[in-house]
Wavefront OBJ file of the C-alpha trace (Angstrom):
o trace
v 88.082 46.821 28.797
v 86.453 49.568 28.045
v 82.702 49.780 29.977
v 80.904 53.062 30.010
v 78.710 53.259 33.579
v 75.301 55.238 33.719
v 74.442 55.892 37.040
v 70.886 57.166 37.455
v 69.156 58.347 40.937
v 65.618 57.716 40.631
v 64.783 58.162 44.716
v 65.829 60.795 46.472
v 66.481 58.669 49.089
v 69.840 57.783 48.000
v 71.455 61.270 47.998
v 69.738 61.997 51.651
v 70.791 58.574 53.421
v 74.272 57.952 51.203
v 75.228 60.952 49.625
v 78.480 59.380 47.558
v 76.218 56.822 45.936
v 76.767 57.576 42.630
v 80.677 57.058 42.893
v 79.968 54.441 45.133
v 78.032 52.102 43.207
v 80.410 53.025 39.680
v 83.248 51.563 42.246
v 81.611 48.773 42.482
v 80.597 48.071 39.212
v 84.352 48.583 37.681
v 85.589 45.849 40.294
v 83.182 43.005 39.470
v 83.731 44.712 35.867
v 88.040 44.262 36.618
v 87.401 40.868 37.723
v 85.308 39.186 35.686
v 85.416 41.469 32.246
v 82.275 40.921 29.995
v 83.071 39.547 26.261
v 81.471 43.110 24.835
v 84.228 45.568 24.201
v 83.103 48.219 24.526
v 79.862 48.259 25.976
v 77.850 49.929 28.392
v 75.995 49.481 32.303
v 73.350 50.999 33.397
v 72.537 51.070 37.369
v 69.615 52.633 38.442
v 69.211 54.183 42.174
v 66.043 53.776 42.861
v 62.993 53.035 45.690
v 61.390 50.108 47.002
v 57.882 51.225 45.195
v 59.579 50.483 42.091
v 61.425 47.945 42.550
v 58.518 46.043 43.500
v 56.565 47.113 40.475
v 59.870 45.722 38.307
v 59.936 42.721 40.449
v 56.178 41.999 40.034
v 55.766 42.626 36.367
v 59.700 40.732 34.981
v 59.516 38.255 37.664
v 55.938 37.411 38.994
v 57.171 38.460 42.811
v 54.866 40.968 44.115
v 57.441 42.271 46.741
v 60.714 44.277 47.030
v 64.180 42.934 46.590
v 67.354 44.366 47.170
v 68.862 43.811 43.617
v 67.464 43.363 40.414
v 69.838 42.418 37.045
v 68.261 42.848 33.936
v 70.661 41.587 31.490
v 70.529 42.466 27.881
v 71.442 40.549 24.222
v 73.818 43.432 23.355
v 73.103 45.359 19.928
v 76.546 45.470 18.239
v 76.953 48.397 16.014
v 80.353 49.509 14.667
v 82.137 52.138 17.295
v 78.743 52.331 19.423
v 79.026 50.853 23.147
v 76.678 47.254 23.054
v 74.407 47.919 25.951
v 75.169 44.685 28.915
v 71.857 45.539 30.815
v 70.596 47.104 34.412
v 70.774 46.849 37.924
v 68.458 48.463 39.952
v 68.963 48.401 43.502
v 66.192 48.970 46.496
v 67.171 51.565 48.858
v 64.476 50.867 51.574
v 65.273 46.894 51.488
v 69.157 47.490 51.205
v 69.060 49.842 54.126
v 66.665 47.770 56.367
v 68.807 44.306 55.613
v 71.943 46.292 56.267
v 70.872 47.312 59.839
v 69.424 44.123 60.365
v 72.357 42.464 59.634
v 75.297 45.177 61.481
v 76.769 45.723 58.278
v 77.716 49.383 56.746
v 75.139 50.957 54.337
v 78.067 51.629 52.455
v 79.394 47.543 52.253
v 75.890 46.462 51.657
v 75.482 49.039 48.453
v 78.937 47.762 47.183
v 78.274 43.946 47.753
v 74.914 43.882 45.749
v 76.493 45.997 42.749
v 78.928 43.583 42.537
v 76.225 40.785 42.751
v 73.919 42.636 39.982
v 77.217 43.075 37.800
v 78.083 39.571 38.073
v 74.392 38.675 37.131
v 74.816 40.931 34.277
v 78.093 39.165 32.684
v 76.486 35.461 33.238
v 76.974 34.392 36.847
v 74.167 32.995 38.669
v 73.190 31.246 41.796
v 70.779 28.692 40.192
v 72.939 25.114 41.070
v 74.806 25.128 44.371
v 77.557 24.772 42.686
v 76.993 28.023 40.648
v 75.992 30.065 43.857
v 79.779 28.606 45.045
v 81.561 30.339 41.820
v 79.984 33.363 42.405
v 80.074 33.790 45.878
v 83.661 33.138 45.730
v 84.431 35.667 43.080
v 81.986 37.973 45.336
v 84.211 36.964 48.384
v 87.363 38.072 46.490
v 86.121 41.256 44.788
v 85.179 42.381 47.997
v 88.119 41.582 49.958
v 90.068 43.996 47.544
v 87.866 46.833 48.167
v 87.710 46.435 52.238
v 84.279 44.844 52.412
v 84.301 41.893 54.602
v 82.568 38.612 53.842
v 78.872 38.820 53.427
v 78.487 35.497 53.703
v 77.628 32.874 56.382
v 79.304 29.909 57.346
v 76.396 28.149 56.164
v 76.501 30.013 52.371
v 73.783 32.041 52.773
v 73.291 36.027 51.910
v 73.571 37.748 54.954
l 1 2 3 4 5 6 7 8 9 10 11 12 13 14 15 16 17 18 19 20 21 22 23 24 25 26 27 28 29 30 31 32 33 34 35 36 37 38 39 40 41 42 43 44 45 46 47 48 49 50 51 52 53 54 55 56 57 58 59 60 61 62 63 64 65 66 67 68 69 70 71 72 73 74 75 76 77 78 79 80 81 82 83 84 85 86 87 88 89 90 91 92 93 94 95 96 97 98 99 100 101 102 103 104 105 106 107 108 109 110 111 112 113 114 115 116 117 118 119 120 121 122 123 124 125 126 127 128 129 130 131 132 133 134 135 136 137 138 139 140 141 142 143 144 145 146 147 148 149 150 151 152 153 154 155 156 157 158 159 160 161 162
């Protein structure tokens, strides 16, 4: 597999609060990339750092929520053009949310970041959460993506995001 992975730091934030971001987040990526490979060989990620403010403008004008979110996934139909990478998509991730859910919750910065890479990634190569049956799949593969890079569960009991 080979997946080229475009990191981009759009707040500030990021390098202030969690200065190994960038190889953070590319860790992440090549797990849920390891684990569950996308069909495109070779192809291309794109994550982008970024702030709640945009995030929210993303989330209001691609999905009709005027609000923050942690994660957003923007897969893409991949262009495929002889010896040129076919682009997979974007994940942008919320720094503001992440942080806030991650103290809310007692978890790491640092296993929060990782957990919704891998979530975005897995968004990008098809998974979803849309039957309960779906969210089980992925939440599993989560669960053991995780567990191989030292992040603990992020998952209740009861199935639900922490």
């Amino acid at each position: 597999m080979s997946v080229a992975i475009a990191v981009t730091i759009e707040s500030d934030i990021w390098a202030a609060r969690l200065p190994d971001a960038e190889a953070l987040v590319e860790d992440a990526a090549r797990a849920a990339l390891l684990a569950a490979p996308p069909s495109i060989d070779p192809a291309e990620l794109s994550i982008v750092l970024a702030d709640d403010a945009l995030v929210q403008t993303l989330n209001s004008t691609y999905r009709g929520k005027d609000a923050p979110t942690n994660v957003l996934s923007f897969p893409q139909e991949p262009i495929m053009l002889p010896g040129i990478p076919a682009p997979l998509g974007d994940v942008i991730l919320a720094f503001e949310t992440i942080a806030s859910e991650a103290s809310a919750q007692g978890k790491t910065l640092n296993d929060h970041v990782t957990h919704l890479v891998v979530h975005g990634v897995l968004h990008i190569v098809g998974f979803d959460h849309e039957t309960d049956l779906d969210a089980e799949t992925m939440e599993d593969l989560e669960r053991r993506i995780l567990d191989v890079m030292g992040v603990a569960d992020p998952y209740r009991l009861d199935g639900t995001l922490q």
